[in-house]
Every structure is written in structure tokens, then in C-alpha cells.
Steps between C-alpha positions, in 0.01 A plus 500: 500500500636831421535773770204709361234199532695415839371906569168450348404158673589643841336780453181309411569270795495825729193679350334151483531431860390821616218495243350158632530648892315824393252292295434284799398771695233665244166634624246586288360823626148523256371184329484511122514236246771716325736558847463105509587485136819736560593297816481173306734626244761587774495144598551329102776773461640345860448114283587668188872637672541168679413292147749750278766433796503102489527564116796685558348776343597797668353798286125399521565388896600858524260634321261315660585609851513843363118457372356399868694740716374723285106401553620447836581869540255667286220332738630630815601834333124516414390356870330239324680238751752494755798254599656483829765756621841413464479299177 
């Protein structure tokens, strides 16, 4: 492995880990078929990341962790839901 998908798989690793601990945490804060919609898609990008990583695909896993934090943070940005402190 060359030392920039060395950088790139940690770096999905990190973001990965942190993502799934946040995740864990989610509250909805309203119902809605679209919140549950938006937090369903941060779980397949979560599947998606893990799926592109046992490929060895590092790009899409990347990309894919990229996707969901971003739900992740748009929904609390919009207090739409909540995840614990500290995550």
C-alpha cells in the first residue's frame, strides 16, 4: 500500500469510528417519514463505508463516510435530532 492510501484508510478508520459513536447516539427530535428516511441513509453510508473498506476500496469508503457525517450534521445543525455530548 502506498503512503497516501496508508493516509486515506486511517483517516477513514478515524472518521468511521467517531461516525458510528455519534450515530449511536441519534435522537430524533420531530417524527417524519423523511427525518427517518435521512437517518436511514446515515446508516447504509455507515454499511456502504464498511463494504468499500473490506473491498479495499478506499475512495468510495471515504466518500462514503463523508456522505453520513454530513446528514449527520446537517440534522443537528437544523435541530431535527440530537446525539449525545461528547461524541
Amino acid at each position: 500500500m502506498d503512503p497516501a492510501e496508508e493516509r486515506l484508510l486511517a483517516e477513514t478508520e478515524k472518521w468511521l469510528s467517531r461516525l458510528e459513536e455519534k450515530a449511536a447516539s441519534m435522537k430524533a427530535l420531530k417524527k417524519s417519514k423523511e427525518l427517518d428516511n435521512s437517518m436511514e441513509n446515515i446508516s447504509a453510508y455507515i454499511e456502504d463505508c464498511r463494504h468499500f473498506l473490506s473491498q479495499k476500496d478506499y475512495i468510495n469508503a471515504f466518500e462514503a463516510v463523508v456522505y453520513a457525517w454530513g446528514i449527520l450534521e446537517t440534522l443537528e445543525r437544523l435541530k431535527l435530532i440530537e446525539c449525545k455530548k461528547g461524541t
